[in-house]
Residue frames as a rotation matrix with the C-alpha (Angstrom) as fourth column:
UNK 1
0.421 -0.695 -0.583 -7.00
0.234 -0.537 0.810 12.29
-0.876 -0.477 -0.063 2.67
UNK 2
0.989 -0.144 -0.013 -5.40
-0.108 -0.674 -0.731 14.49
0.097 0.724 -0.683 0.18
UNK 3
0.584 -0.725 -0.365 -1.92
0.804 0.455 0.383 14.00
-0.112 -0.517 0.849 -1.04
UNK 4
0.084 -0.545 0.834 -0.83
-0.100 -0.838 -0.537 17.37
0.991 -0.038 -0.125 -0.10
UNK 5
0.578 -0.198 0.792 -1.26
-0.767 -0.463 0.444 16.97
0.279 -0.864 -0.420 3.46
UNK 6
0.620 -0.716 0.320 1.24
-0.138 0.302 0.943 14.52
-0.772 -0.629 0.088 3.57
UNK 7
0.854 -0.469 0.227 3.82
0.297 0.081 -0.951 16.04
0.428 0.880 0.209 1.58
UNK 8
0.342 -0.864 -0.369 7.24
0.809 0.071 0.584 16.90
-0.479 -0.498 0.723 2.50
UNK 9
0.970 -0.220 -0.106 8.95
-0.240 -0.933 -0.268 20.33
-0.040 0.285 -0.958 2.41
UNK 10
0.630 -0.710 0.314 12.28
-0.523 -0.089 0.848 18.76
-0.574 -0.698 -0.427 3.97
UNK 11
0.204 -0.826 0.525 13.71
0.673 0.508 0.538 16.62
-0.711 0.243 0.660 1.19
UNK 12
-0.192 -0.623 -0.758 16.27
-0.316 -0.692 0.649 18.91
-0.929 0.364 -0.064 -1.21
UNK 13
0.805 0.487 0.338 15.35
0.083 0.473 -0.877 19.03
-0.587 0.734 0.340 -4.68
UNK 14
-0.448 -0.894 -0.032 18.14
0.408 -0.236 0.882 19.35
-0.796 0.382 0.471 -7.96
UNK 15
0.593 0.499 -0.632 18.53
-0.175 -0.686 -0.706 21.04
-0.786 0.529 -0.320 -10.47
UNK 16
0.974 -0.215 -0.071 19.75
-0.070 0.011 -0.997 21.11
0.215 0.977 -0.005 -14.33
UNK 17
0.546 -0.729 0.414 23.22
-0.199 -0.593 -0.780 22.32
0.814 0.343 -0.469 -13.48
UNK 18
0.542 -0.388 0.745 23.97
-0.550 0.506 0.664 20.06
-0.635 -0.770 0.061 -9.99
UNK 19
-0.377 -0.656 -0.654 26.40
-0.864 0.504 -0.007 17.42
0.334 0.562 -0.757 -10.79
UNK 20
0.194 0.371 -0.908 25.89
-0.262 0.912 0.317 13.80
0.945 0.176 0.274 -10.96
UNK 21
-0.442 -0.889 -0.124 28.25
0.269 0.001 -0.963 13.46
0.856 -0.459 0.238 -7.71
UNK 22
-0.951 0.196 0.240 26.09
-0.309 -0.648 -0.696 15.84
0.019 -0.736 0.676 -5.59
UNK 23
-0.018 0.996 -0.084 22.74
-0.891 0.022 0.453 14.40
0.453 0.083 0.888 -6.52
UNK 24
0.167 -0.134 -0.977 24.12
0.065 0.990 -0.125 10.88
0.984 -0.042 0.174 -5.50
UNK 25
-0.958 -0.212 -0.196 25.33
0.250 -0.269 -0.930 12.56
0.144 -0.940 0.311 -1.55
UNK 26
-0.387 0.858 0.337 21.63
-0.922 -0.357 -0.149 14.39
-0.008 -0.369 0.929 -1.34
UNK 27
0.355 0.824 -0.442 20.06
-0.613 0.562 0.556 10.83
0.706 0.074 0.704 -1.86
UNK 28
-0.569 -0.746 -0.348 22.90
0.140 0.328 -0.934 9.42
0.811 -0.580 -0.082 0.27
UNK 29
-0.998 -0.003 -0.070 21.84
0.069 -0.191 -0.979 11.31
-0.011 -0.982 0.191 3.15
UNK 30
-0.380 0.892 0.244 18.18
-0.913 -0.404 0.056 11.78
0.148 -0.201 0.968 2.82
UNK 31
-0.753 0.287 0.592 18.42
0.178 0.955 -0.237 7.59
-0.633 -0.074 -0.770 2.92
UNK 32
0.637 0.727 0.256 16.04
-0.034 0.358 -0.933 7.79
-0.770 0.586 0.252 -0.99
UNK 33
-0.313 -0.461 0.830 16.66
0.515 0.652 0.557 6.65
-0.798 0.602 0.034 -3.89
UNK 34
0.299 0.495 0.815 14.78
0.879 -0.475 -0.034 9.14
0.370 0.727 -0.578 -6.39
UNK 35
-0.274 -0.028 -0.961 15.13
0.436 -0.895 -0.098 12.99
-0.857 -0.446 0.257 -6.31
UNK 36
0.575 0.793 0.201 13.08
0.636 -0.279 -0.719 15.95
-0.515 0.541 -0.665 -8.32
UNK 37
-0.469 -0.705 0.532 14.59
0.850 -0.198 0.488 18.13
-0.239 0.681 0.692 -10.76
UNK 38
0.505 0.688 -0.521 13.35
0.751 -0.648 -0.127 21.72
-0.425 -0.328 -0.844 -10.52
UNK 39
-0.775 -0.631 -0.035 14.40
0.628 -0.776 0.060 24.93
-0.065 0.025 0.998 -12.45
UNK 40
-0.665 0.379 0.644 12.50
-0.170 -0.916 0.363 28.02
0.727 0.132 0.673 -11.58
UNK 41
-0.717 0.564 0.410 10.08
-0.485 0.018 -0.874 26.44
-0.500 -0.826 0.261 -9.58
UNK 42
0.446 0.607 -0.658 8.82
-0.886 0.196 -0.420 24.20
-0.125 0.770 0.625 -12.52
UNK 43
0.321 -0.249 0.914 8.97
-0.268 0.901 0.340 20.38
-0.908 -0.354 0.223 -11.96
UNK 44
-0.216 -0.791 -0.572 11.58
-0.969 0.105 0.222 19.27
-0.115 0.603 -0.789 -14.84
UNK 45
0.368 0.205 -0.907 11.11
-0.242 0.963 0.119 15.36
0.898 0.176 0.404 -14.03
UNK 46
0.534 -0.366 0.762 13.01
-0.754 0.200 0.625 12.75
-0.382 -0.909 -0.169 -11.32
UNK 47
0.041 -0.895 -0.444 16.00
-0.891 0.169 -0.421 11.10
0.452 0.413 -0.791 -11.58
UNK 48
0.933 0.333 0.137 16.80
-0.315 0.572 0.757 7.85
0.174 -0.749 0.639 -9.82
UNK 49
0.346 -0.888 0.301 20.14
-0.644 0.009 0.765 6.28
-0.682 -0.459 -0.569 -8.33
UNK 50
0.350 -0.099 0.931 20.00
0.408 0.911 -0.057 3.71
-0.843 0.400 0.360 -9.88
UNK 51
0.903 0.145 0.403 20.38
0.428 -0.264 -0.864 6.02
-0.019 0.954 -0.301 -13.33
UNK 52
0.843 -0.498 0.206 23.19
-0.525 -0.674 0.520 8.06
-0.120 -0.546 -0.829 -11.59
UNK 53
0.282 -0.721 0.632 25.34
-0.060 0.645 0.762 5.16
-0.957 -0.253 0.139 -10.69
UNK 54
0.437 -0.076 0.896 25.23
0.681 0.678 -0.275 4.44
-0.587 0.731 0.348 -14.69
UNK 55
0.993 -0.093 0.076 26.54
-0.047 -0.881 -0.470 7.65
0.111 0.463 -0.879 -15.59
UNK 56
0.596 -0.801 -0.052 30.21
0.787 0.596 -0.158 7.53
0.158 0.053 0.986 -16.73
UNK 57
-0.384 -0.779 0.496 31.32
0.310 -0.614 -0.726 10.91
0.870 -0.125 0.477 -15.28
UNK 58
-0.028 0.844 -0.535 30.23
1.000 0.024 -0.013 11.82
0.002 -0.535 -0.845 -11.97
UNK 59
-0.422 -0.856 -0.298 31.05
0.728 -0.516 0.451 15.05
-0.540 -0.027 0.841 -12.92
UNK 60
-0.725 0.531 0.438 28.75
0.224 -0.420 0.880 15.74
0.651 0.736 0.185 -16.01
UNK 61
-0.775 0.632 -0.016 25.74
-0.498 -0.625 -0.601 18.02
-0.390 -0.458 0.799 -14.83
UNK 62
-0.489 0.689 0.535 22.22
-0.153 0.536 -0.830 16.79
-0.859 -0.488 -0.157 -14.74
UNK 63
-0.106 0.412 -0.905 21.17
-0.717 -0.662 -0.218 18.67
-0.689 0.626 0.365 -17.92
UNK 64
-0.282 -0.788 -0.548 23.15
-0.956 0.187 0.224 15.84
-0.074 0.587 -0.806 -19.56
UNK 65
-0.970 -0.112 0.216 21.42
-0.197 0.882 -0.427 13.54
-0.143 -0.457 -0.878 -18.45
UNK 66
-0.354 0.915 -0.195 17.26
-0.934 -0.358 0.016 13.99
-0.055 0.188 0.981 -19.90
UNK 67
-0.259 0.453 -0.853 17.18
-0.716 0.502 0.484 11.38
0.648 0.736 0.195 -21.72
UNK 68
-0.499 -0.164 -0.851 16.66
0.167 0.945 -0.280 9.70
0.851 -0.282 -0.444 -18.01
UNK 69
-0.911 0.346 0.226 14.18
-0.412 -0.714 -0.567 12.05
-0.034 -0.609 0.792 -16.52
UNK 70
-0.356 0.930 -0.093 10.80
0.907 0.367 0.207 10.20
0.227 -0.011 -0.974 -15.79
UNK 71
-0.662 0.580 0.475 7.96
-0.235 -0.762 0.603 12.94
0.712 0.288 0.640 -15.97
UNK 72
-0.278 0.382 -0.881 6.06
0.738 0.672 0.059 10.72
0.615 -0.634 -0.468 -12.90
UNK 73
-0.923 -0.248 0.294 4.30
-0.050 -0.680 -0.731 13.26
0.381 -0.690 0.616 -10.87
UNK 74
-0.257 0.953 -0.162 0.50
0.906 0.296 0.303 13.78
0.336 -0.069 -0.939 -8.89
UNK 75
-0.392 -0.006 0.920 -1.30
-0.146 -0.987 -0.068 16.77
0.908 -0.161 0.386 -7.91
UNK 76
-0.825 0.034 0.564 -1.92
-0.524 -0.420 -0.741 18.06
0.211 -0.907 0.364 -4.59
UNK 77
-0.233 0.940 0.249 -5.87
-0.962 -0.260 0.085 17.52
0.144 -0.220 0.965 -4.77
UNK 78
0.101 0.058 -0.993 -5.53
-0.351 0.936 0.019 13.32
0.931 0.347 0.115 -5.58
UNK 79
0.660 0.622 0.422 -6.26
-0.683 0.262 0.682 11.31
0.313 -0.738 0.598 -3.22
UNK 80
0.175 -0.868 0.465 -3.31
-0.937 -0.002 0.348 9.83
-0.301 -0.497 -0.814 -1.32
UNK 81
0.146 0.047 0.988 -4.27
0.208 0.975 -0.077 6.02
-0.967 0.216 0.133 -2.59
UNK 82
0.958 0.236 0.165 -3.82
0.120 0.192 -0.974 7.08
-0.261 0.953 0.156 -5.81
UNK 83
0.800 -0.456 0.389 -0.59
-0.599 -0.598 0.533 8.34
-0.010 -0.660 -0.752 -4.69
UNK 84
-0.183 -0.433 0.883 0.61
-0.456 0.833 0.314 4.87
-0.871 -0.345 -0.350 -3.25
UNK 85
0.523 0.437 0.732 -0.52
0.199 0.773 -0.603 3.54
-0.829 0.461 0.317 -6.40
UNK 86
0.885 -0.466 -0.016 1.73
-0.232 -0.412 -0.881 5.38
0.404 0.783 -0.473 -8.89
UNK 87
0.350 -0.862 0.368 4.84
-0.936 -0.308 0.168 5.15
-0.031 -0.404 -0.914 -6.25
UNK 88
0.142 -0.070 0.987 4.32
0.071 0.996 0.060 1.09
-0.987 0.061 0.147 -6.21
UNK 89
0.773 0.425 0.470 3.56
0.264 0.459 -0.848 0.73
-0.577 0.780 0.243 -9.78
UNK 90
0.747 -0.600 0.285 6.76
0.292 -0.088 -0.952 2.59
0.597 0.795 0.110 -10.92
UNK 91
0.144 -0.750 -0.645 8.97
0.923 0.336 -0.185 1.54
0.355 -0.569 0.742 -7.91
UNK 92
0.227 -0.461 0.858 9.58
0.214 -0.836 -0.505 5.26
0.950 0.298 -0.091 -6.51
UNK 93
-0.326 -0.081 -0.942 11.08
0.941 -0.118 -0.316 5.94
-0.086 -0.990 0.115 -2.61
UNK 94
-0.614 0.347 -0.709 9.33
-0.048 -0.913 -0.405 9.85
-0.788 -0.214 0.577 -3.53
UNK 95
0.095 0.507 0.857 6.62
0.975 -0.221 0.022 11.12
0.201 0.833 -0.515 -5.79
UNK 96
-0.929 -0.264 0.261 6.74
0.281 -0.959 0.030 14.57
0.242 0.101 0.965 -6.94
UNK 97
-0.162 0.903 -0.397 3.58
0.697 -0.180 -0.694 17.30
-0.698 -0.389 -0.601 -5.83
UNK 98
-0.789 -0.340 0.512 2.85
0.601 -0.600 0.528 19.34
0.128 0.724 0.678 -8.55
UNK 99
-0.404 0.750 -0.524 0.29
-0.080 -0.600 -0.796 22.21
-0.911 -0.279 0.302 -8.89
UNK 100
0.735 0.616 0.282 -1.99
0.396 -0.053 -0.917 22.77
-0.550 0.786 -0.283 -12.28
UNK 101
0.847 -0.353 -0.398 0.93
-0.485 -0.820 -0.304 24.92
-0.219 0.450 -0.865 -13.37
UNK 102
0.652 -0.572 -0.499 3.35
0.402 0.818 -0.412 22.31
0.643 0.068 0.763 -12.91
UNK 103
0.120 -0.393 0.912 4.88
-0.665 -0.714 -0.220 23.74
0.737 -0.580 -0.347 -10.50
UNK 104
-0.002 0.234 -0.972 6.16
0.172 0.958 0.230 21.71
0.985 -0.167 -0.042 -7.21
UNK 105
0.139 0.378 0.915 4.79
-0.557 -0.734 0.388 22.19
0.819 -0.564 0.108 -4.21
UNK 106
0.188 -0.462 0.867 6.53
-0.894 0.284 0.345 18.91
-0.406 -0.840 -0.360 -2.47
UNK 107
-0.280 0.050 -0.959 6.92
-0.723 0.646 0.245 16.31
0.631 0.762 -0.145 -2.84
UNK 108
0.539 0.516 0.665 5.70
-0.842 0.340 0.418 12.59
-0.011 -0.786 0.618 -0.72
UNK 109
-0.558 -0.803 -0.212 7.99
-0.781 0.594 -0.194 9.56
0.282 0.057 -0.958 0.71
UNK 110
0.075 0.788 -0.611 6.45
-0.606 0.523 0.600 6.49
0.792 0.326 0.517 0.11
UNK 111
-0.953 -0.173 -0.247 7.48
0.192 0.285 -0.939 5.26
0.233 -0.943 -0.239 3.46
UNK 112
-0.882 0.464 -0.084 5.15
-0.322 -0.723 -0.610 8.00
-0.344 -0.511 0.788 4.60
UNK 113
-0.354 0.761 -0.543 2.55
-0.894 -0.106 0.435 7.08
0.273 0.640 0.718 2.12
UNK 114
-0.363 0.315 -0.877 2.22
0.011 0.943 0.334 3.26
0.932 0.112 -0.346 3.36
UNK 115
-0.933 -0.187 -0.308 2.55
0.306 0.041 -0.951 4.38
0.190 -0.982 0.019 7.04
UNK 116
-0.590 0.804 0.070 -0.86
-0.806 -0.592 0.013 6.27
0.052 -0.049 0.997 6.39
UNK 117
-0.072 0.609 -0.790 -2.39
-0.639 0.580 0.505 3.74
0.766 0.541 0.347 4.24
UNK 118
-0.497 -0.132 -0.857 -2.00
0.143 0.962 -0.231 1.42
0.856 -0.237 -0.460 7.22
UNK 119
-0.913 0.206 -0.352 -3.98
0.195 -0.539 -0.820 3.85
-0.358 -0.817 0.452 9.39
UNK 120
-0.601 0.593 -0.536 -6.13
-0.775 -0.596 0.210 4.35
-0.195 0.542 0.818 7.15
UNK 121
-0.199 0.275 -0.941 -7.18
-0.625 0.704 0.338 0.59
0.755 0.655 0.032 6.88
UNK 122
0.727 0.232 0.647 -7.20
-0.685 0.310 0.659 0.27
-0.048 -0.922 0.384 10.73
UNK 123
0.602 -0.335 -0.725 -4.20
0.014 0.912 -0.410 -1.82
0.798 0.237 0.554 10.09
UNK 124
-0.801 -0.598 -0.018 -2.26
-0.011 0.045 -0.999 -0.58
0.598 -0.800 -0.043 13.75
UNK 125
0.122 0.766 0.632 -6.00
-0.908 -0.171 0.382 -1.29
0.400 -0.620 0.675 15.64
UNK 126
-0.815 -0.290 0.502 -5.94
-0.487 0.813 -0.320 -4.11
-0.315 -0.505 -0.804 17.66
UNK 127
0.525 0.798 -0.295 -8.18
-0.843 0.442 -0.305 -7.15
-0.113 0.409 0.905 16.12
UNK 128
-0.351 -0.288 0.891 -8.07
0.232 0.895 0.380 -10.22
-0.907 0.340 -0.247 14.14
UNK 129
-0.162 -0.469 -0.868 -7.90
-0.868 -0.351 0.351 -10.51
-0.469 0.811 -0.351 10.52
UNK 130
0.244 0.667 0.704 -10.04
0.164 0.687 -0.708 -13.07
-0.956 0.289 0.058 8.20
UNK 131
-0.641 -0.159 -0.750 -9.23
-0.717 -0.223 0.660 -13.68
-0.273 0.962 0.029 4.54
UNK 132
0.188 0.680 0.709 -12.22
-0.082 0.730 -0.679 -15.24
-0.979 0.069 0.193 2.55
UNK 133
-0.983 -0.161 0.092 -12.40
0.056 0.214 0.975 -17.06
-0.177 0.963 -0.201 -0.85
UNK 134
0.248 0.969 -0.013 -15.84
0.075 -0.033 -0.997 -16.66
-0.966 0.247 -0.081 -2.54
UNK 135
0.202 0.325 0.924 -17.42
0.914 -0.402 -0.059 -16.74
0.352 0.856 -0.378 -6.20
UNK 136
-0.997 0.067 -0.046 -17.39
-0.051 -0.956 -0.288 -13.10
-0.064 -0.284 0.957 -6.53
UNK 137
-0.409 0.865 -0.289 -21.38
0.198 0.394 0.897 -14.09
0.891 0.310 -0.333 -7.99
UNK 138
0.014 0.605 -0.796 -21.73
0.526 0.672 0.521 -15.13
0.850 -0.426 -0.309 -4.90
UNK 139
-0.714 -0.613 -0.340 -20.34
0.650 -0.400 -0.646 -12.10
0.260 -0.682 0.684 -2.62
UNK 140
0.257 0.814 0.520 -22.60
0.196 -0.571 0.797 -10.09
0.946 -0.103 -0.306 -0.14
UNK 141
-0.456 -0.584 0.672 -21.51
-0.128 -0.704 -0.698 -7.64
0.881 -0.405 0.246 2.17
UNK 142
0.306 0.892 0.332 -24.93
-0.807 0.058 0.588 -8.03
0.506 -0.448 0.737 4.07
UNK 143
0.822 0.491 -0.287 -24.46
-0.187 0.710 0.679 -11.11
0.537 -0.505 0.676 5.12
UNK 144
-0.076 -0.866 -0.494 -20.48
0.610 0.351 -0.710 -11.71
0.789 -0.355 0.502 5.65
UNK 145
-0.717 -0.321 0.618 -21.59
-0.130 -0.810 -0.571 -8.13
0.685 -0.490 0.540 8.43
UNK 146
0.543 0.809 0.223 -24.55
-0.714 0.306 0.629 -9.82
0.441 -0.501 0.745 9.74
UNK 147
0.741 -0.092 -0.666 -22.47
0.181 0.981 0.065 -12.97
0.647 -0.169 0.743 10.53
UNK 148
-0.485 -0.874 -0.036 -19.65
0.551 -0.273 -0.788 -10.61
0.679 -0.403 0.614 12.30
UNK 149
-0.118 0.654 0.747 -22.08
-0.582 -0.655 0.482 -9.20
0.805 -0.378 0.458 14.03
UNK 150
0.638 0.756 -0.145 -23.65
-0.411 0.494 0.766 -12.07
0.651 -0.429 0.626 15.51
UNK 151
0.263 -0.477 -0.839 -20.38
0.784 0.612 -0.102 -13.07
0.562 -0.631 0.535 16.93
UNK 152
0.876 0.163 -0.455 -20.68
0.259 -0.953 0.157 -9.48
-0.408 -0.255 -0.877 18.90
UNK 153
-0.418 -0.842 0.340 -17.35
0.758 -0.118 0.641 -8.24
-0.500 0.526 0.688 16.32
UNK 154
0.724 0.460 -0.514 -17.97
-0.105 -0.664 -0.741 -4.92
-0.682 0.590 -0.432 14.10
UNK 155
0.263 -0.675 0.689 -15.88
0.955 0.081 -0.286 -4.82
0.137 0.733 0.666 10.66
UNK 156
0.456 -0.398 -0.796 -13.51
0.360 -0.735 0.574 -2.28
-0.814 -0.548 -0.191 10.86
UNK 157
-0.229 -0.575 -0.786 -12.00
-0.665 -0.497 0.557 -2.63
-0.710 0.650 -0.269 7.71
UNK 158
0.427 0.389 0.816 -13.09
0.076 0.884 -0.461 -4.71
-0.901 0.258 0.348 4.01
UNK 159
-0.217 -0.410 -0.886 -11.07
-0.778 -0.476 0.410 -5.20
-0.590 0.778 -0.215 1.28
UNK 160
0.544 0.436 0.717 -11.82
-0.128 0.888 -0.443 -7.03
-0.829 0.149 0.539 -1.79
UNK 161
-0.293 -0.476 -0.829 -9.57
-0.674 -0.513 0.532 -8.28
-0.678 0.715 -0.170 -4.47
UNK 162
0.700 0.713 -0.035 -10.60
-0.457 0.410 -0.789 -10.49
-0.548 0.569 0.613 -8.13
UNK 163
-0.610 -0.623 0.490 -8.76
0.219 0.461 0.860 -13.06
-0.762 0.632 -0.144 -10.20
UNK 164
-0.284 0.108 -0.953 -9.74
-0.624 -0.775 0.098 -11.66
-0.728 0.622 0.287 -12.94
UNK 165
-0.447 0.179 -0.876 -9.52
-0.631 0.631 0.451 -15.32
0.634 0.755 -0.169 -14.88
UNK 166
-0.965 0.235 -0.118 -11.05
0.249 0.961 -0.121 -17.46
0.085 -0.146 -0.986 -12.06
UNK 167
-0.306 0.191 0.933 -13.18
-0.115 -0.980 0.163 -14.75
0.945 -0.058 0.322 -11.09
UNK 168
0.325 0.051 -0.944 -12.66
0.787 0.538 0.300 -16.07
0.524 -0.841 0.134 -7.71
UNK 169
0.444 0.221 0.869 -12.86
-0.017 -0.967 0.255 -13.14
0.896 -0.128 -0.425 -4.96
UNK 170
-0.559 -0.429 -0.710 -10.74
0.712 0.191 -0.676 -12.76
0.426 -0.883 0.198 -1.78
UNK 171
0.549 0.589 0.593 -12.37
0.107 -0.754 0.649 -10.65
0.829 -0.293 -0.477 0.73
UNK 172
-0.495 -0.742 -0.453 -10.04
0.690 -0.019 -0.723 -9.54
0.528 -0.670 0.522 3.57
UNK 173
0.510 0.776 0.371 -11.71
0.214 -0.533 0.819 -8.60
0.833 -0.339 -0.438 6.91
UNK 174
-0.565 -0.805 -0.180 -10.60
0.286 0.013 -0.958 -6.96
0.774 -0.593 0.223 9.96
UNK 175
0.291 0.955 -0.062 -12.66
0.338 -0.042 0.940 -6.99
0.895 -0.294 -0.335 12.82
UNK 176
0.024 -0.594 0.804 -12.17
-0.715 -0.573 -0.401 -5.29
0.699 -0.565 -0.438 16.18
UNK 177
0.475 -0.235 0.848 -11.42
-0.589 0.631 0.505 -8.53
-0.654 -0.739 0.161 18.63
UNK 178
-0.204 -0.881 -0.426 -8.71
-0.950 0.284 -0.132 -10.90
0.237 0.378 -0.895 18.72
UNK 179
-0.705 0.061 0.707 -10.36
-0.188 0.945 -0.269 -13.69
-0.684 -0.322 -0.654 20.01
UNK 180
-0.082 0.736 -0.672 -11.85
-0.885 -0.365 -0.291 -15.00
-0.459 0.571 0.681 16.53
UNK 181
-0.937 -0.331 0.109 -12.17
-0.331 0.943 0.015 -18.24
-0.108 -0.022 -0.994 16.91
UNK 182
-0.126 0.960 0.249 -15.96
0.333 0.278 -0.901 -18.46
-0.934 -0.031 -0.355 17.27
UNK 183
0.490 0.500 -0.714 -16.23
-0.463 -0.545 -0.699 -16.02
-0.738 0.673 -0.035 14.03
UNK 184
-0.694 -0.454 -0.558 -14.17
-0.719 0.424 0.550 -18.24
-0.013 0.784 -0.621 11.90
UNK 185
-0.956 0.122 0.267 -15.94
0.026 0.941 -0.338 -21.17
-0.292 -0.316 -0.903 12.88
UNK 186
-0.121 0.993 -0.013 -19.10
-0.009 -0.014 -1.000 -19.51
-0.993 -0.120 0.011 11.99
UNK 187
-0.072 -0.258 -0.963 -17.52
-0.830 -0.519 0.201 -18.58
-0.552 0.815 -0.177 8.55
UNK 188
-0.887 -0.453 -0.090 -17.15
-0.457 0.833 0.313 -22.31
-0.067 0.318 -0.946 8.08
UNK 189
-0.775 0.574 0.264 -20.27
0.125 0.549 -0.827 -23.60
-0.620 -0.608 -0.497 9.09
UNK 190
0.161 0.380 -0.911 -21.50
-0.383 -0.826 -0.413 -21.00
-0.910 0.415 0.012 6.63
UNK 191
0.478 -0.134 0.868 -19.36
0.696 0.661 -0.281 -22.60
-0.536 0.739 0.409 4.03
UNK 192
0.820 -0.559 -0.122 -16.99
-0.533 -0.671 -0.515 -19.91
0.206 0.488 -0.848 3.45
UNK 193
0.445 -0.895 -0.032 -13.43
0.720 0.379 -0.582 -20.99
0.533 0.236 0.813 2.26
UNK 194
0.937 -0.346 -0.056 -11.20
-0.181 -0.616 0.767 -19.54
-0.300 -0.708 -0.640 5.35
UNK 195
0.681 -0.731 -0.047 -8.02
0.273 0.313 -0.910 -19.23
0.680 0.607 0.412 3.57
UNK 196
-0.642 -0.743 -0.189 -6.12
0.513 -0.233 -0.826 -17.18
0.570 -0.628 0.530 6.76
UNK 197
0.610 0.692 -0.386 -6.73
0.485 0.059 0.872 -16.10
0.626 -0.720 -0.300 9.95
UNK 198
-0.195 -0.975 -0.107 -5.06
0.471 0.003 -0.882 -14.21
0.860 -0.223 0.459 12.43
UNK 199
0.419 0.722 0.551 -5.89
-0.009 -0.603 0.797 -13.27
0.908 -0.339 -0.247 15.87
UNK 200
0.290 -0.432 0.854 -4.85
-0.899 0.183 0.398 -14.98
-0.329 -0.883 -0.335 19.23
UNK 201
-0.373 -0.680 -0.631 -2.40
-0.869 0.495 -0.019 -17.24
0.325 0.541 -0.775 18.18
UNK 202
-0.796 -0.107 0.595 -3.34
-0.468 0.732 -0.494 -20.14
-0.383 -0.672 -0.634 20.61
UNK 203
-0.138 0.836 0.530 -6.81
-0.320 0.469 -0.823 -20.58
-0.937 -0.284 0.203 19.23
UNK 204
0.215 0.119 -0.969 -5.80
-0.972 -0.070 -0.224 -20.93
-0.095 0.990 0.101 15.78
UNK 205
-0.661 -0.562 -0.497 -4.06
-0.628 0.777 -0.044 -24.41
0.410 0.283 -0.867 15.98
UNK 206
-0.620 0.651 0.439 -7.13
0.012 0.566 -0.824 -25.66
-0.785 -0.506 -0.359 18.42
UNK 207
0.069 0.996 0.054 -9.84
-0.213 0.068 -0.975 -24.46
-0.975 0.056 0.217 16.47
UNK 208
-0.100 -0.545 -0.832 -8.13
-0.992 0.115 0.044 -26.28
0.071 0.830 -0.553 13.32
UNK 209
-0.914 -0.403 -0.052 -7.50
-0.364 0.869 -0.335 -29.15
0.181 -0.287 -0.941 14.71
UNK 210
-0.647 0.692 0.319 -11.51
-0.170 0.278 -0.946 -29.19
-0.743 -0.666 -0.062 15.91
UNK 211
0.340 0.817 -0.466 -12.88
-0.805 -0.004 -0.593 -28.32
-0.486 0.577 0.656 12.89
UNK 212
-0.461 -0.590 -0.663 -10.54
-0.768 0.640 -0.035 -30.95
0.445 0.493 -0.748 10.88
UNK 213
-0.980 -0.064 0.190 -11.90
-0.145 0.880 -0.452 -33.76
-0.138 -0.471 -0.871 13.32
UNK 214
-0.233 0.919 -0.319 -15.51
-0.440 -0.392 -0.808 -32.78
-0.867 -0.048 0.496 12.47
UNK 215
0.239 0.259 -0.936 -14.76
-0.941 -0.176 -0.289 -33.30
-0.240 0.950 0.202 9.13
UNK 216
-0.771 -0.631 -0.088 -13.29
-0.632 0.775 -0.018 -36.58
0.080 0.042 -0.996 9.69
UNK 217
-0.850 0.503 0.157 -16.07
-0.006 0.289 -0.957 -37.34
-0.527 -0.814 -0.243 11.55
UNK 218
0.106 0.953 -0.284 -18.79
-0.694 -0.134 -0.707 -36.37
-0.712 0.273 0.647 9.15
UNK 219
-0.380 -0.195 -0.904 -17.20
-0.898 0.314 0.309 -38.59
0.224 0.929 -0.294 6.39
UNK 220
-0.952 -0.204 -0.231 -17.18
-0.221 0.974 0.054 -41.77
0.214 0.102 -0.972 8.04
C-alpha cells in the first residue's frame, strides 16, 4: 500500500503569516499535535505544539518562528511502512505528503497509519500468536511452516526481529486458530524457546503447568 492512499485532505494546514495562537486552536481541535506549513502550495516544514507552547508571544506569526520548522516529509509513491517508520522514529501525530516538486498533496495521521499496519499484519484476524527465540544461524522458515502445518494451522503473518549483539532472533508468528496449545507444545518438543503465547486463555496455564511437570519428570 502506497502512502497516498491513506492520506488526509481534512486536516488544515498553516501558513508563514498565521499566528502562534491560531496554530495552537487548529491542533486543539483536530486532537494533533504537529501541523504543516504551506505557502503557495509548497511544503515550508511542520511545526509541533510542543514548540508553540515555548514561544513567548502567542501573537508573533509563524515566519518567526523557522528556526523550529522540521523539514520531515515522504512522498506519495513510499510505501506506507516506511511512512510509520519516519512518524515513530521522530515522534510525529502527522507526516507531511509531498510530490517531486515539493509540493503537498496531504498529508497522513499516524493513528491512521498504525490502524493499517495492524491490518496489514492480520493483527484484527482472529488466531493465536507465538513468539520464538532462535540462533538466527539457526532460523528456517521451512520448517517453523511445516511444523504449523502439521498442527492443521496456516501462518498468517511472520515477523522477525535481531539483537544485533546476541544475534539472538525473535520470530513472531500468527497463525489462524486460537486453540494453540498442541502447536506450542510441538514448538517445544522441537526445542524452540517459547518465550509468549497467546490464544485461548484457559489452555495456556494447563499446557504450562504440563509441560513444566515433564520436565520435572525427565530430571529425576
Amino acid at each position: 500500500m502506497l502512502t497516498a492512499k491513506l492520506q488526509s485532505q481534512s486536516l488544515p494546514y498553516l501558513h508563514l503569516h498565521d499566528k502562534v495562537h491560531l496554530a495552537l486552536q487548529l491542533m486543539n481541535e483536530n486532537h494533533v499535535t504537529h501541523l504543516p506549513i504551506v505557502e503557495a502550495g509548497k511544503y515550508i516544514g511542520i511545526i509541533s505544539e510542543e514548540d508553540l507552547l515555548q514561544s513567548e508571544n502567542d501573537h508573533a506569526e509563524l515566519g518567526t518562528l523557522r528556526q523550529s520548522f522540521s523539514s520531515i516529509s515522504v512522498k506519495g509513491d513510499e510505501h506506507f511502512l516506511k511512512a510509520i517508520r519516519i512518524a515513530g522514529e521522530n515522534a510525529l501525530s502527522v507526516l507531511p505528503v509531498v510530490d517531486e516538486e515539493n509540493e503537498i498533496t496531504g498529508v497522513v495521521i499516524y493513528s491512521d497509519l498504525l490502524k493499517h499496519a495492524a491490518e496489514f499484519m492480520s493483527l484484527t484476524e482472529p488466531g493465536g500468536v507465538i513468539v520464538l527465540e532462535i540462533e538466527s544461524k539457526q532460523y528456517s522458515f521451512n520448517e517453523i511452516s511445516k511444523l504449523v502445518e502439521a498442527n492443521d494451522a496456516q501462518i498468517v503473518q511472520l515477523n522477525t526481529t535481531t539483537n544485533p549483539q546476541s544475534g539472538v532472533m525473535q520470530v513472531t508468528i500468527k497463525v489462524n486458530k486460537h486453540d494453540i496449545s498442541a502447536l506450542v507444545a510441538t514448538f517445544q518438543r522441537y526445542e524452540f524457546e517459547v518465550i509468549y503465547f497467546s490464544g485461548e486463555e484457559h489452555f495456556e496455564n494447563e499446557l504450562r503447568n504440563n509441560y513444566d511437570n515433564l520436565m520435572n519428570y525427565l530430571n529425576i
